[in-house]
TORMI-600476 format. One record per residue (C-alpha): residue number from 1; x, z, y. Coordinates in nm, 2 decimals, padded with zeros to 4 digits. Layout:
ATOM  num      px      pz      py
ATOM  NUM       X       Z       Y
...
***
This chain:
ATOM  num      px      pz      py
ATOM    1   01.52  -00.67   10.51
ATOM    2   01.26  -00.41   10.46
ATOM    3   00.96  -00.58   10.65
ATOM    4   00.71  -00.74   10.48
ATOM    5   00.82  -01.12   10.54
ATOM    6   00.50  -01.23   10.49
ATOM    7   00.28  -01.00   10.72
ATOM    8   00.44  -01.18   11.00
ATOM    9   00.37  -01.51   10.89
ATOM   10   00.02  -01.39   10.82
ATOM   11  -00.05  -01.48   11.21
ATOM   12   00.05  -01.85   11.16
ATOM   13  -00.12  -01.87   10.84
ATOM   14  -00.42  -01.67   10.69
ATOM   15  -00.40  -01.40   10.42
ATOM   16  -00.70  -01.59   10.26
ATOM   17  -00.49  -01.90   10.23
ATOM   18  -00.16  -01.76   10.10
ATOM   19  -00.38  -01.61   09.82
ATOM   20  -00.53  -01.90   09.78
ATOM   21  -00.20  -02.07   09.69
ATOM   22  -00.09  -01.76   09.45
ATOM   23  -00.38  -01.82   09.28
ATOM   24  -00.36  -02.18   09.23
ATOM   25   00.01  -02.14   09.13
ATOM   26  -00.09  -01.93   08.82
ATOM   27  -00.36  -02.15   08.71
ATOM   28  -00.08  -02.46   08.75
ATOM   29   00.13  -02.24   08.51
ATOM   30  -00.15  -02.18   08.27
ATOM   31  -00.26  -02.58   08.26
ATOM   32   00.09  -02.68   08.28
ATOM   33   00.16  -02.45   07.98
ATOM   34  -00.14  -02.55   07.78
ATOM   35  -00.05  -02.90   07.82
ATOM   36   00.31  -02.87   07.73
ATOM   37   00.16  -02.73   07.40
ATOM   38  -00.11  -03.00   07.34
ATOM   39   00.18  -03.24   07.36
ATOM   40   00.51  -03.10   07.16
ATOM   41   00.18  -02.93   06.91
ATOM   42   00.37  -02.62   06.93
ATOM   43   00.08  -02.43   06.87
ATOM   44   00.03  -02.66   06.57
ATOM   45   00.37  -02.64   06.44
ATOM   46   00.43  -02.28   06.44
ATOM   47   00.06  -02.25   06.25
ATOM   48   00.18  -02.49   05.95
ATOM   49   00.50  -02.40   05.96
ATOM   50   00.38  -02.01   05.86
ATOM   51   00.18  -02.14   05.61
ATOM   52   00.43  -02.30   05.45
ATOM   53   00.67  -02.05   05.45
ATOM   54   00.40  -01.80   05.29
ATOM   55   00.41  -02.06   05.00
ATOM   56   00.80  -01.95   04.96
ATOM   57   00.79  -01.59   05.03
ATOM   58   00.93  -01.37   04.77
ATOM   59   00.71  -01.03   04.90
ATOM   60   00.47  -00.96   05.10
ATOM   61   00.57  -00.82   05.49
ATOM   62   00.22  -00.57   05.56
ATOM   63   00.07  -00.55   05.91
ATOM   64   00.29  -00.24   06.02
ATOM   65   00.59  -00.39   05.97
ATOM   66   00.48  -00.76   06.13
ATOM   67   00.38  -00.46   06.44
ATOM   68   00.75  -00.32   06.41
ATOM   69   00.90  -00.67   06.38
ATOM   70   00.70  -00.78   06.70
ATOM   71   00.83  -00.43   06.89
ATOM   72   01.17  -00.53   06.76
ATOM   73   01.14  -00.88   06.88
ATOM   74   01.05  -00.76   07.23
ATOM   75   01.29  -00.53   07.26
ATOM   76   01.55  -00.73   07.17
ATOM   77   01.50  -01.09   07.27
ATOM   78   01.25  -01.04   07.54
ATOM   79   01.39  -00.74   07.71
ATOM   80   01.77  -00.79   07.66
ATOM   81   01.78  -01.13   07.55
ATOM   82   01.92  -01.09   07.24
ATOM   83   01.97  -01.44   07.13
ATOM   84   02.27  -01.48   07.39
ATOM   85   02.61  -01.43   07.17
ATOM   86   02.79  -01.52   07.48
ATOM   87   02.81  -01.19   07.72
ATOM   88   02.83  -01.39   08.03
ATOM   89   02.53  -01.62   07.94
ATOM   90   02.32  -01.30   07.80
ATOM   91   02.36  -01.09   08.13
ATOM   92   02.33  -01.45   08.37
ATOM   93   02.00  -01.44   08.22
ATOM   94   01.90  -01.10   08.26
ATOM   95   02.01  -01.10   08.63
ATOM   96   01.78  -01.45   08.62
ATOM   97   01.45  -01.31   08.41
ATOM   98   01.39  -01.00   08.56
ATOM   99   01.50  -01.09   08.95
ATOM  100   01.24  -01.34   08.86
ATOM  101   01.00  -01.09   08.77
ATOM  102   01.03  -00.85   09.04
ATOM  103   01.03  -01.14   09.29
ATOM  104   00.71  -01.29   09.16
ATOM  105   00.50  -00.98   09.11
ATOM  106   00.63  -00.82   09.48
ATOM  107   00.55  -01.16   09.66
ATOM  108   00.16  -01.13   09.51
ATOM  109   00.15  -00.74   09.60
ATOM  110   00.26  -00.77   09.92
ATOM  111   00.05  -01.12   10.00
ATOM  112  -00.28  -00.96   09.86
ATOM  113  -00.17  -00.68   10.06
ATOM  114  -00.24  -00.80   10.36
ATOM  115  -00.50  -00.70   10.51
ATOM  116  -00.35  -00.32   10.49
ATOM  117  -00.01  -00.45   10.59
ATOM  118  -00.09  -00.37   10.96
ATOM  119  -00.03   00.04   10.89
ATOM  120   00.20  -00.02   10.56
ATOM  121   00.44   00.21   10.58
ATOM  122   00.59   00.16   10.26
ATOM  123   00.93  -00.04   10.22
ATOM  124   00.95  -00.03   09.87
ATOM  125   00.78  -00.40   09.76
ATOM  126   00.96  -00.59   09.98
ATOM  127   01.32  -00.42   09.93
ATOM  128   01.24  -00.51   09.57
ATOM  129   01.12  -00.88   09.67
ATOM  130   01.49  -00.96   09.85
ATOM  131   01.65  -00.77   09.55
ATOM  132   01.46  -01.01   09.31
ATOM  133   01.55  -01.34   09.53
ATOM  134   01.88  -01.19   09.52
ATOM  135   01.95  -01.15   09.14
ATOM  136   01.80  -01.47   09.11
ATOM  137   02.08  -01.61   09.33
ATOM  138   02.36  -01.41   09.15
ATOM  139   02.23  -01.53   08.82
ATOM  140   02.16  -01.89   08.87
ATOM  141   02.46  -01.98   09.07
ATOM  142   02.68  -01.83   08.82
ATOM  143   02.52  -01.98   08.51
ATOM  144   02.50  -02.35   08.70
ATOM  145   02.89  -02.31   08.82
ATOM  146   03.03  -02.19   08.55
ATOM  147   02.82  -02.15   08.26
ATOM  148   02.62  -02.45   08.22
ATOM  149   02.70  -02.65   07.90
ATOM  150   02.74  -02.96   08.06
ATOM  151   02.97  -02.89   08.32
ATOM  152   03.22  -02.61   08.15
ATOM  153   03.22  -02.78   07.80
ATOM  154   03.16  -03.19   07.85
ATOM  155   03.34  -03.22   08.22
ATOM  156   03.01  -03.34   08.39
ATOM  157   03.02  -03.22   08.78
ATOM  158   02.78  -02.94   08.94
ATOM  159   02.62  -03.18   09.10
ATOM  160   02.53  -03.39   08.83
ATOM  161   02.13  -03.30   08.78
ATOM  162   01.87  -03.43   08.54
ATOM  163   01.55  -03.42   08.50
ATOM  164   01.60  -03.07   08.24
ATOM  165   01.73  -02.90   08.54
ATOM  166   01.45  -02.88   08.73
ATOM  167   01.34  -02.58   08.64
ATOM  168   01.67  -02.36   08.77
ATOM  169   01.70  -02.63   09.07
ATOM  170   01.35  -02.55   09.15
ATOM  171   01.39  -02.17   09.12
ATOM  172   01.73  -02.17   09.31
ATOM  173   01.61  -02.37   09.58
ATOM  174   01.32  -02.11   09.61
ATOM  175   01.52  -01.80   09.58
ATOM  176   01.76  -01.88   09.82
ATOM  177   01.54  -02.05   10.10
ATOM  178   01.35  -01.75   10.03
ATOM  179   01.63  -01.51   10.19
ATOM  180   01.71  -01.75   10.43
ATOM  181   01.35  -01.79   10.56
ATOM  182   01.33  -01.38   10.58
ATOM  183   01.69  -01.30   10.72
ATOM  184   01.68  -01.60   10.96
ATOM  185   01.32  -01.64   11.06
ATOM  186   01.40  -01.99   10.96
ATOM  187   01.03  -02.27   10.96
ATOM  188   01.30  -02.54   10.79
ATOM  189   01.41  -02.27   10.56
ATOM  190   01.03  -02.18   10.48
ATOM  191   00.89  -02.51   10.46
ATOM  192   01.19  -02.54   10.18
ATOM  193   01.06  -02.22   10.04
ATOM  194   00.72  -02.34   10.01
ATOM  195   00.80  -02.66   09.87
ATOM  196   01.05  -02.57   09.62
ATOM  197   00.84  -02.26   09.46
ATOM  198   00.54  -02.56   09.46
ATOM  199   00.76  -02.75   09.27
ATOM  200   00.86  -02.49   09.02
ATOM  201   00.47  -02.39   08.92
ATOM  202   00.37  -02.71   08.90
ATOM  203   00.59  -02.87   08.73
ATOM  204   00.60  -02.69   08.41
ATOM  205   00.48  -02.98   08.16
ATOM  206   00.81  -03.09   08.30
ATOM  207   01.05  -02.86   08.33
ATOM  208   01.22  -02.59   08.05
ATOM  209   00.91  -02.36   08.21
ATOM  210   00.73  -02.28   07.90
ATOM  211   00.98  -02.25   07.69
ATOM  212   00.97  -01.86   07.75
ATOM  213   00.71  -01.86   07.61
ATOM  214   00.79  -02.04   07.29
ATOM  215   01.12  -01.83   07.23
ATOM  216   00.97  -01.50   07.15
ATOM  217   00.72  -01.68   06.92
ATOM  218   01.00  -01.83   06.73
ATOM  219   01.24  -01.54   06.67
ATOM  220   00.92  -01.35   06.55
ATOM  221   00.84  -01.62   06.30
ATOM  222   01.21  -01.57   06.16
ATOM  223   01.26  -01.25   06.16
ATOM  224   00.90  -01.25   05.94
ATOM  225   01.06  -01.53   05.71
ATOM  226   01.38  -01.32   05.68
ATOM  227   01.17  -01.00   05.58
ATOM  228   00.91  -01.19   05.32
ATOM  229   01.23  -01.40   05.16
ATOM  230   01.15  -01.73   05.27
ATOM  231   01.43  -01.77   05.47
ATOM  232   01.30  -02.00   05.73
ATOM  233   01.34  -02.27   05.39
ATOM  234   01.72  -02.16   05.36
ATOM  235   01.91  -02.05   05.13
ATOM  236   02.05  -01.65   05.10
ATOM  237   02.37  -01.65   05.11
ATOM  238   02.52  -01.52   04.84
ATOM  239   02.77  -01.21   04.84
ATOM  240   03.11  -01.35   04.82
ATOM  241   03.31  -01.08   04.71
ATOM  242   03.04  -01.05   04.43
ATOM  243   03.29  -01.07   04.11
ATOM  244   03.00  -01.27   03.95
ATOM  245   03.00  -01.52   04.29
ATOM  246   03.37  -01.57   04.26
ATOM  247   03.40  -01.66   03.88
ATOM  248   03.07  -01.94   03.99
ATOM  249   03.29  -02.05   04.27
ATOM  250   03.65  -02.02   04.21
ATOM  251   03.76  -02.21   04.45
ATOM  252   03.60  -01.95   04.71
ATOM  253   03.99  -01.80   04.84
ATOM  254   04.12  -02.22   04.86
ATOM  255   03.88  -02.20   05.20
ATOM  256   03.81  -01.87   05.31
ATOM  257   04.07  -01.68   05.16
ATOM  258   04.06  -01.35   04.97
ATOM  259   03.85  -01.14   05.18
ATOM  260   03.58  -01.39   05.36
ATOM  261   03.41  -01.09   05.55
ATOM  262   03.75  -01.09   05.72
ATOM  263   03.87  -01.45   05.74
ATOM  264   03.85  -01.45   06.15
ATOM  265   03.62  -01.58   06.42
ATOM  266   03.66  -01.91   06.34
ATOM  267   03.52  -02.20   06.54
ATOM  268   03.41  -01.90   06.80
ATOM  269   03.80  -01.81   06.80
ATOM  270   03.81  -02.02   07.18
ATOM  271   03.56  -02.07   07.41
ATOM  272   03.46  -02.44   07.37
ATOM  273   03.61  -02.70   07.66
ATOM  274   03.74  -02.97   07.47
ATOM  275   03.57  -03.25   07.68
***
């Protein structure tokens, strides 16, 4: 599991032409991402949507604390995934994010290490490479088992795939063929490889692909809104224990009782499977 899988398939196929393909799979992931945004004018949207929140803002938010909101951002919904409420969901995708990671990075630094990989001594890239293909696998299978929407809150089976799956199919199919290939020595299981991590770079105008990239763009626009008052073109909730809130709304304790900070989980009081 330490070997380089790829130095020995380096005699069937040439270093040149496996960084070829690397190559071409970025640039497929740059125009596919490109084109996703020319379509859904996400670029677009985000821009006007700023500018009309600036129209609403109540103060001003200064460069250094857009620079601390964007380190906040990062840290939190890029790095931990912050947006995930759901335990289960939030660490499914960190096993799924960075074993992605470490698995695509690894497989260019040990294919464009090649031509040195004939006195490599070092076992580090390609422990890390199985170790990414692996937390992909334990990540993926779990979320598409047992986490998935569809199949643990509307009843729809497993096996039931759409067209918005194709980006996890894709990157399952990949991750696991890509074990199998190296522990097996397996030309079905590469082929599948191949064809499957093909079908994950190319299809990104497609697939859910470039939709991390859109996410951190997103929570930094709100967290902006929430700092300059705009609220995103909400309201601010009022304090309700506020004695001037309660004699506006009197009615406040008919719903939510005396103490709404305290009034329960609510609708997040079960996990929702009521198919």
């Amino acid at each position: 599991m330490i070997a380089n899988p790829f130095a020995e398939l380096s005699a069937l196929i040439p270093p040149a032409v496996m960084q070829a393909y690397v190559v071409v799979m970025v640039l497929l992931v740059i125009g596919g991402t490109l084109l996703d945004v020319m379509h859904k004018k996400s670029a677009k949207y985000f821009f006007e949507k700023g500018q009309s929140l600036k129209k609403l803002a109540k103060r001003d938010v200064n460069s250094g604390q857009k620079v601390g909101i964007a380190v906040s951002t990062v840290a939190n919904e890029v790095l931990a995934s912050g947006e995930f409420e759901n335990p289960n969901r939030r660490i499914s995708h960190l096993f799924i994010s960075y074993g992605f990671v470490i698995f695509v990075v690894t497989t260019a630094l040990m294919i464009f290490g090649l031509p040195a990989a004939e006195g490599e001594t070092s076992t580090l890239a390609p422990l890390l490479w199985h170790l990414g293909a692996l937390m992909i696998c334990i990540g993926g299978y779990w979320f598409w088992f047992n986490i998935r929407v569809d199949v643990r809150s509307e009843g729809h089976q497993w096996y039931d795939v759409h067209l918005s799956d194709l980006f996890i199919v894709s990157l399952l199919v990949m991750a696991t063929f890509a074990l199998a290939w190296s522990l097996l020595g397996s030309a079905i299981a590469l082929v599948i490889f191949i064809a499957a991590a093909t079908t994950l770079f190319s299809s990104v105008f497609w697939s859910k692909f470039a939709h991390m990239f859109y996410k951190p763009a997103a929570a930094f626009q709100k967290k902006v809104a929430k700092a300059d008052g705009s609220m995103d073109k909400l309201p601010e909730l009022p304090e309700l224990t506020d004695p001037a809130v309660k004699q506006r709304y009197p009615d406040i304790p008919e719903y939510m009782g005396d103490t709404p900070p305290n009034m329960g989980l609510g609708i997040k009081r079960e996990t929702p499977t009521h198919y």
